[in-house]
N, CA, C and O atoms as CSV, one atom per row, in Angstrom:
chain,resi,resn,atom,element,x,y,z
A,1,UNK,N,N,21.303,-37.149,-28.197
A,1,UNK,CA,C,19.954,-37.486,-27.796
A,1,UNK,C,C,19.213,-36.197,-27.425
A,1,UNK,O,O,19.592,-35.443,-26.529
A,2,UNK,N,N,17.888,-35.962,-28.352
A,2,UNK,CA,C,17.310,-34.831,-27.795
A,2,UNK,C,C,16.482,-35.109,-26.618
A,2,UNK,O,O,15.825,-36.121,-26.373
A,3,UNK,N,N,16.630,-34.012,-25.914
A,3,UNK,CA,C,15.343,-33.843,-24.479
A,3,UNK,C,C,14.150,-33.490,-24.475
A,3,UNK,O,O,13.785,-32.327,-24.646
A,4,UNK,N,N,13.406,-34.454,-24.278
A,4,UNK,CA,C,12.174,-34.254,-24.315
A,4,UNK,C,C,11.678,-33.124,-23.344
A,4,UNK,O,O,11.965,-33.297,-22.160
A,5,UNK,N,N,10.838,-31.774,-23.738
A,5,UNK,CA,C,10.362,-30.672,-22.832
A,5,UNK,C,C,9.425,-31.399,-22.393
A,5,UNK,O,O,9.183,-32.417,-23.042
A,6,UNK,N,N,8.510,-31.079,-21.016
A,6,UNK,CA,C,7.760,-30.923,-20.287
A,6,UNK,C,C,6.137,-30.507,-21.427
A,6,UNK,O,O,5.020,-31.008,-21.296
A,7,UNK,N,N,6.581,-29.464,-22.464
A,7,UNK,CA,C,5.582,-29.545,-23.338
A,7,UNK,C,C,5.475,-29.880,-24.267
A,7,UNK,O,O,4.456,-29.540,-24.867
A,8,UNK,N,N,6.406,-30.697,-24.904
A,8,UNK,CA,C,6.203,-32.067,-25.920
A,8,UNK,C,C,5.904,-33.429,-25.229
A,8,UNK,O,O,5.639,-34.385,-25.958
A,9,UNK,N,N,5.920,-33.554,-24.188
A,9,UNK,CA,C,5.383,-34.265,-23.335
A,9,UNK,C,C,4.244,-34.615,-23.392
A,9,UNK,O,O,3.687,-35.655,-23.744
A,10,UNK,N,N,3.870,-33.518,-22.957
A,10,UNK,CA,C,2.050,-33.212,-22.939
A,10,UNK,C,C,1.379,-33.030,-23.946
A,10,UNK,O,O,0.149,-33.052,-23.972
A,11,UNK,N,N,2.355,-32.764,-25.202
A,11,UNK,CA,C,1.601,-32.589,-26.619
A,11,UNK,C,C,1.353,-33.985,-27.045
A,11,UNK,O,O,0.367,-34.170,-27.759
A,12,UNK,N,N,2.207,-35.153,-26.670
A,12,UNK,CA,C,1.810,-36.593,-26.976
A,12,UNK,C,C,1.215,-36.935,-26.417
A,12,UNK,O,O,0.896,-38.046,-26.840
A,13,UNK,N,N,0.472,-36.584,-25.115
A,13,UNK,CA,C,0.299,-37.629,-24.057
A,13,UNK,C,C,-1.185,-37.962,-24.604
A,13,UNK,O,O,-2.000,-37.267,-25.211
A,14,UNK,N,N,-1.216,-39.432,-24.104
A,14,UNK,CA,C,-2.573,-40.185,-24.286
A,14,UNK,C,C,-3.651,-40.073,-23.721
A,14,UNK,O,O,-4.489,-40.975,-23.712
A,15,UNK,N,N,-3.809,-38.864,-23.118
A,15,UNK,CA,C,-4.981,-38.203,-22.332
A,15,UNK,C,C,-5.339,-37.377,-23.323
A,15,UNK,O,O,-4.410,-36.860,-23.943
A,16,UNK,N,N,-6.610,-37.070,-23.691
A,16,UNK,CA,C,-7.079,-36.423,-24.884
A,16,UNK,C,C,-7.461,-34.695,-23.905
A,16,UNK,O,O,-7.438,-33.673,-24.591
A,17,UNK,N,N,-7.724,-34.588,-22.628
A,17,UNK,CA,C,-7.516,-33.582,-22.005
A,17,UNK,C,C,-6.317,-33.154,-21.843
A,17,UNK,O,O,-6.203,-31.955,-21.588
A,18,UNK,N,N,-5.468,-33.728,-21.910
A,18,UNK,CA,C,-4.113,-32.866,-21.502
A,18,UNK,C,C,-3.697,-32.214,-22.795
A,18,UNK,O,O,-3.192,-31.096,-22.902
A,19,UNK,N,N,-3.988,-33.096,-23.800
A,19,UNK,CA,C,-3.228,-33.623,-25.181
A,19,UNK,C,C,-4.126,-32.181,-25.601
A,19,UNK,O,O,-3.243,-31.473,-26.086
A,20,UNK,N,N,-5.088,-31.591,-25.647
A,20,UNK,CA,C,-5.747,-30.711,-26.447
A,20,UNK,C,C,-5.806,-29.929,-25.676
A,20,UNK,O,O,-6.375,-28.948,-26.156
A,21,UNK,N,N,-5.416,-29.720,-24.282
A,21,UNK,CA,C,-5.083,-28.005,-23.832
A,21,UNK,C,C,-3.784,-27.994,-24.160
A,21,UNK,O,O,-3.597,-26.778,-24.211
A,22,UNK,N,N,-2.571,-28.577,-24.464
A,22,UNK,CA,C,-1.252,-28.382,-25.036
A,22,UNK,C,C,-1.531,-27.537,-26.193
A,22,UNK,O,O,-1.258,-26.342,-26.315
A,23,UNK,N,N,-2.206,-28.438,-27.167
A,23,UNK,CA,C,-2.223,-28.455,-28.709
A,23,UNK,C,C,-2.892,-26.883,-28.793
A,23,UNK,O,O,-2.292,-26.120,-29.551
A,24,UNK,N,N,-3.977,-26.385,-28.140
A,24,UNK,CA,C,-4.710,-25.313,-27.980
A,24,UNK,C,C,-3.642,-23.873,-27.532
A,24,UNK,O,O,-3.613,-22.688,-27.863
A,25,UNK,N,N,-2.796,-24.807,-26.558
A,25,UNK,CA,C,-1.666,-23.551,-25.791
A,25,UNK,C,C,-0.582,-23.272,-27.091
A,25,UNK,O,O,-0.196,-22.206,-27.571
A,26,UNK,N,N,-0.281,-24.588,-27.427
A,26,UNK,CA,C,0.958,-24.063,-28.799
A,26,UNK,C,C,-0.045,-23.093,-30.079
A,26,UNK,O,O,0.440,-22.066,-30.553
A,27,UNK,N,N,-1.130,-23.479,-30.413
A,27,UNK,CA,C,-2.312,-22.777,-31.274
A,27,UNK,C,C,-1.739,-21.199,-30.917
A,27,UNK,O,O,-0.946,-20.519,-31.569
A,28,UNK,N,N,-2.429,-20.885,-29.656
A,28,UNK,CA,C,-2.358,-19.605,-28.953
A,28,UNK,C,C,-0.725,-19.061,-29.190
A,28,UNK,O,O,-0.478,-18.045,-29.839
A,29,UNK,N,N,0.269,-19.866,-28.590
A,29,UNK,CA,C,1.315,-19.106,-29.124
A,29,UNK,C,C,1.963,-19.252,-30.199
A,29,UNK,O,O,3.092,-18.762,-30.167
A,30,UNK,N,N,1.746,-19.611,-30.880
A,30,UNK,CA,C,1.911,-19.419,-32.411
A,30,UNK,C,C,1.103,-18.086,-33.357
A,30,UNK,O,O,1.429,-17.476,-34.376
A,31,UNK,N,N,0.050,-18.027,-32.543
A,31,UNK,CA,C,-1.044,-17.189,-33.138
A,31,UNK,C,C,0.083,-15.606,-32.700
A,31,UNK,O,O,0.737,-15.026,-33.566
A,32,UNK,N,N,0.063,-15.166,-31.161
A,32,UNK,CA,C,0.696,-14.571,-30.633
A,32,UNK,C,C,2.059,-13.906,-31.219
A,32,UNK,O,O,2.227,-12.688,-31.268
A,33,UNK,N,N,2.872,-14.727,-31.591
A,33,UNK,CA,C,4.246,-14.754,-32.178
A,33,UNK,C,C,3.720,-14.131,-33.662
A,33,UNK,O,O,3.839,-12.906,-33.682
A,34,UNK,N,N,3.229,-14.636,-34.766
A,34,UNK,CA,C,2.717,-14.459,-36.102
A,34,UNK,C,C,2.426,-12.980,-36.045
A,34,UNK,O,O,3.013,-12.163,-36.756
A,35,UNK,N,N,1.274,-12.601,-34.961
A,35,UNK,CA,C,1.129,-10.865,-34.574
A,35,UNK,C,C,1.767,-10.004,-33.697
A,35,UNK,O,O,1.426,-8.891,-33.295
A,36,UNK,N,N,2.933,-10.811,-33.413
A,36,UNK,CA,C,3.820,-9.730,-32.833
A,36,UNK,C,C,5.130,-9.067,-33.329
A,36,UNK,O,O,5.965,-8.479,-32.641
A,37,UNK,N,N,5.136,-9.264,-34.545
A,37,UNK,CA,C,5.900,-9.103,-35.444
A,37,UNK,C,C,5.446,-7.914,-36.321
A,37,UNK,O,O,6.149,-6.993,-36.736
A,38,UNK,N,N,3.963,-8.150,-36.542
A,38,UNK,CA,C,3.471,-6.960,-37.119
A,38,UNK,C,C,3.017,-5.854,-36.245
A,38,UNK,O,O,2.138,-5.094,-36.652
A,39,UNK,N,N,3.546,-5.707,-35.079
A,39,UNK,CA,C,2.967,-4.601,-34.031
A,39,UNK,C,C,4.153,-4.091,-33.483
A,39,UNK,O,O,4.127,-3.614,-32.348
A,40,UNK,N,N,5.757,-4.148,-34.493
A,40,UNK,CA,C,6.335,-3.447,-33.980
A,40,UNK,C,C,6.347,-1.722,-34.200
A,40,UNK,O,O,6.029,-1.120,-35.225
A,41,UNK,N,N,6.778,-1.194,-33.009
A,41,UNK,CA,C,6.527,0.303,-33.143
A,41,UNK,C,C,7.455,0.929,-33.577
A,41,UNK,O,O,8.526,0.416,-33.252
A,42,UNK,N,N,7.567,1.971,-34.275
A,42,UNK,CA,C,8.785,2.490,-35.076
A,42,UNK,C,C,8.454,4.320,-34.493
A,42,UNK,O,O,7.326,4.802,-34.383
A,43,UNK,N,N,9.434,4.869,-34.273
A,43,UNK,CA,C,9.474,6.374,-33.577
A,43,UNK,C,C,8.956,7.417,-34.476
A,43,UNK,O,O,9.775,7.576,-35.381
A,44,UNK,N,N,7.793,8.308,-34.626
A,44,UNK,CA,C,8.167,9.404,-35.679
A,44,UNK,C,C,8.504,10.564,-35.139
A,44,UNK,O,O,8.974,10.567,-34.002
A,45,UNK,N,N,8.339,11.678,-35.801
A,45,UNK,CA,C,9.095,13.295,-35.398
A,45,UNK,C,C,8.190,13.598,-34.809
A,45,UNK,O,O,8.206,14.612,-34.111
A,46,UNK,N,N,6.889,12.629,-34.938
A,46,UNK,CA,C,5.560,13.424,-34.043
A,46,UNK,C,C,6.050,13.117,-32.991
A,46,UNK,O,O,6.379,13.996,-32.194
A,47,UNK,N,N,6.228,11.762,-32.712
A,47,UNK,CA,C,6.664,11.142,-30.963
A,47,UNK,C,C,7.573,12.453,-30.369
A,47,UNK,O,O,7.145,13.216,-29.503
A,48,UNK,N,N,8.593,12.536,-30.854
A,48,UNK,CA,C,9.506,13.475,-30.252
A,48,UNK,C,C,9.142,15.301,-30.297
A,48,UNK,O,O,9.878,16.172,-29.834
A,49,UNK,N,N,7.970,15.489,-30.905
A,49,UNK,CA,C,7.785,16.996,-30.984
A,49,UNK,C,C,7.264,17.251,-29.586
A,49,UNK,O,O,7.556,18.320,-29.049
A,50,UNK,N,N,6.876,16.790,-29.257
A,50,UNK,CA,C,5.976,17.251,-27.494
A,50,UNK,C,C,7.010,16.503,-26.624
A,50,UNK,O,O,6.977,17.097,-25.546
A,51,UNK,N,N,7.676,15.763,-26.566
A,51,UNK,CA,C,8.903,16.296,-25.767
A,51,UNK,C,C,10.048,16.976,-25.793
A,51,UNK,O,O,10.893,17.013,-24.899
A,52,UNK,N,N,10.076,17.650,-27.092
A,52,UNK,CA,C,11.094,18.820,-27.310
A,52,UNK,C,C,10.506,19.811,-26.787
A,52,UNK,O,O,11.086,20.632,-26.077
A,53,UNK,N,N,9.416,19.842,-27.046
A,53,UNK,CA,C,8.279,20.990,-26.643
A,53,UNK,C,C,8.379,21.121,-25.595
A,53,UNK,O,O,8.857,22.234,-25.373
A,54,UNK,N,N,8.148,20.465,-24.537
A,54,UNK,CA,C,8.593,20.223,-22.662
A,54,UNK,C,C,10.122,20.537,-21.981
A,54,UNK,O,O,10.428,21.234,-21.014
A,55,UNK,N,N,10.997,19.667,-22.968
A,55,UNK,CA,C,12.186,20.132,-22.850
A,55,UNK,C,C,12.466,21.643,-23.138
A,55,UNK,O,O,13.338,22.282,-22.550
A,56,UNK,N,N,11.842,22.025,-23.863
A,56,UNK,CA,C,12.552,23.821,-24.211
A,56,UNK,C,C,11.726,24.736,-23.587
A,56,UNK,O,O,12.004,25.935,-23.606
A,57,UNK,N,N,10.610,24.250,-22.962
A,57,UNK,CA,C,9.898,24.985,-21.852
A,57,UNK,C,C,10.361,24.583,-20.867
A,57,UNK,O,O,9.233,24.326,-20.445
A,58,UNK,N,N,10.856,24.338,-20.236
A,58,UNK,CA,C,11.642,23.526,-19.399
A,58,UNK,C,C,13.072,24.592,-19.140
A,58,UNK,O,O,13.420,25.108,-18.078
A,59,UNK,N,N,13.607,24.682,-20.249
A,59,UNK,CA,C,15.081,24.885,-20.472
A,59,UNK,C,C,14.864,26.471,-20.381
A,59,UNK,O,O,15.608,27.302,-19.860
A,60,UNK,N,N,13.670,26.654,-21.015
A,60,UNK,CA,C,13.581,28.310,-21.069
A,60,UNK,C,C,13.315,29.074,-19.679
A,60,UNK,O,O,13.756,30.193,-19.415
A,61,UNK,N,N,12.501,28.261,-18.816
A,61,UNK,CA,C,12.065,28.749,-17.826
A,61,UNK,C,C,13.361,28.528,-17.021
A,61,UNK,O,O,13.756,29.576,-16.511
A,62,UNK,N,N,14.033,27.588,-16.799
A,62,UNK,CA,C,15.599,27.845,-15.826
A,62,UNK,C,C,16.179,28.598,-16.562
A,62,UNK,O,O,17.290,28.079,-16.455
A,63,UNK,N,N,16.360,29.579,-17.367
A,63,UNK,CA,C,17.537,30.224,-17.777
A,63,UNK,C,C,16.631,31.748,-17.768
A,63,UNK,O,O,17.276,32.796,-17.768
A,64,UNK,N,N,14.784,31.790,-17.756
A,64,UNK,CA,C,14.886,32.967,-17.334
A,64,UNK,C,C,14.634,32.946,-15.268
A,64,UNK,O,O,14.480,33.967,-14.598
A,65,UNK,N,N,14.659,31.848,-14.842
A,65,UNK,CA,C,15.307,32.135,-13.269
A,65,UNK,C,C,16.253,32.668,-12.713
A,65,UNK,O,O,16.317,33.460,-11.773
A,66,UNK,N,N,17.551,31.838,-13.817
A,66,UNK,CA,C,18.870,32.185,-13.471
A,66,UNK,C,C,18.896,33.821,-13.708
A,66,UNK,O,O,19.512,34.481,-12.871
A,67,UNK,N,N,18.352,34.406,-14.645
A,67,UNK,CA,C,18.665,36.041,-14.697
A,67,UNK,C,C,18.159,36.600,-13.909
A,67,UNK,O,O,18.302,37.820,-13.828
């Protein structure tokens, strides 16, 4: 026996206010989900050049302390 959610609930219910801010909320996340798939971020060599850049200024300046 499946369980009825709290928001299939409200997606049937016989109140045409409840019933169409559900229907509007699943709209929205569906919409949400569809474009978040295409906004994943992927790393390039640019991302990492200015913190190598920091790191080896960084690295350079403790090693001319230490002398």
């Amino acid at each position: 026996m499946k369980a009825v959610t709290k928001i299939d609930k409200n997606l049937q219910s016989k109140d045409p206010f409840i019933r169409g801010m559900y229907e509007d909320l699943e709209e929205r996340i569906q919409y949400f989900e569809r474009n978040q798939e295409d906004k994943t971020a992927h790393i390039n060599l640019r991302d990492l050049s200015g913190v190598t850049l920091i790191m080896g200024l960084i690295t350079t300046l403790l090693i001319l302390t230490i002398l």
